[in-house]
C-alpha positions, 0 to 999 in steps of 0.5 A: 500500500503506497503512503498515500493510500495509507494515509487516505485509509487512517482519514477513513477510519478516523471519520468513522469513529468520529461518526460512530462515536458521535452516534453513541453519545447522542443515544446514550447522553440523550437517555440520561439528560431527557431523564433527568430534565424530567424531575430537575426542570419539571416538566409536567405529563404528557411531556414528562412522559414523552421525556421518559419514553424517549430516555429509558424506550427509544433512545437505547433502541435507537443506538442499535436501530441506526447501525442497523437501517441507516449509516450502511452501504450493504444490502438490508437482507445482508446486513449483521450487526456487531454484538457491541451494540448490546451495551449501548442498548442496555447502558441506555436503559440504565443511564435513562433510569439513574439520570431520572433518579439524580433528577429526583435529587436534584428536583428536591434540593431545588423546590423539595419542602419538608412536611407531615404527611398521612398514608390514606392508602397503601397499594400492597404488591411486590413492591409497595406504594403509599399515597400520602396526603399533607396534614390538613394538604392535599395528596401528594404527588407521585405516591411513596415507593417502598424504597423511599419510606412505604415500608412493610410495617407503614399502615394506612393513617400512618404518619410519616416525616416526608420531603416532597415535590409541591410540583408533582414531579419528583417522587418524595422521599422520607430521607433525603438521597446524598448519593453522587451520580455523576462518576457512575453517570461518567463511567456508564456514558463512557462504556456505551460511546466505547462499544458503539464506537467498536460495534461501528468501526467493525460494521463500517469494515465490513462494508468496505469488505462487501463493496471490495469483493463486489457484494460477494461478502 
């Protein structure tokens, strides 16, 4: 291979990286920042609730489906798609659910204010939820998750020392979340732009094998 075909080869590649990488990073940092807008802005139903379809259904989807449709020059009936893209997919998913919760925390440190509050209902399952109504308030708004203080011995007419949302979005909590999720955040972005990237760099190869070999690949 001459110098100059060499050359021509590493600005290949190069592009595609840059654009595989680019890919990836719109998929997977566009799941945690819709997901964490939705309780940091706030941003009410039905546009939190297209937020979060976006962040935790469609945006992970999307990292697999657009190596898969688009950016290709093979054949649809010939395409493959690199097993890297299973990470995106699922990194997607978690990104979308972590940023909701650092949302959470961050809508709370924001607007949260702290308050007595009654159980008037309490939904038993594989995961409990209590509704909970201000004293002398209105219901408050998402109801209480067991993780966050309906636990098992929590009644109905219970009362509990709650930090809420008065805008509805953020879910309360009965101690307030002081964990960090950036590094984790940080860590989980990284991987999905890392495998996508991989996953592209490999598709993009064999394509250039497919036109090489005139579509016998």
């Amino acid at each position: 291979m001459t110098p100059t075909a060499e050359r021509d080869t590493d600005i290949a590649l190069r592009i595609t990286m840059i654009r595989w990488s680019l890919c990836a990073l719109a998929c997977a940092g566009g799941s945690a920042g819709l997901a964490w807008l939705v309780p940091a802005a706030p941003l009410r139903n039905p546009f939190g609730g297209a937020a979060l379809l976006l962040a935790l259904i469609v945006l992970p989807l999307t990292s697999v489906l657009v190596p898969l449709l688009w950016l290709r020059r093979i054949p649809l009936r010939q395409r493959k798609v690199a097993w890297q893209f299973i990470v995106p997919v699922v990194v997607g998913v978690a990104l979308g659910v972590i940023g909701k919760q650092a949302g959470d925390q961050a809508g709370l440190a924001d607007r949260g204010q702290w308050t007595e509050a009654v159980v008037v209902h309490k939904e038993e399952g594989k995961t409990d939820r209590c509704l909970v109504r201000a004293s002398g308030g209105p219901a408050i708004w998402p109801s209480l998750s067991e993780g966050d203080g309906c636990r098992k011995s929590v009644s109905e007419g219970a009362t509990l020392r709650i930090r809420y949302d008065p805008e509805g979005v953020a879910r309360p909590v009965e101690d307030v979340d002081t964990a960090s999720y950036g590094e984790l955040l940080a860590y989980l972005l990284v991987a999905a732009v890392a495998m996508g990237t991989w996953g592209g760099v490999r598709q993009s190869r064999w394509d250039r094998e497919y036109e090489a070999t005139g579509g016998r690949v």
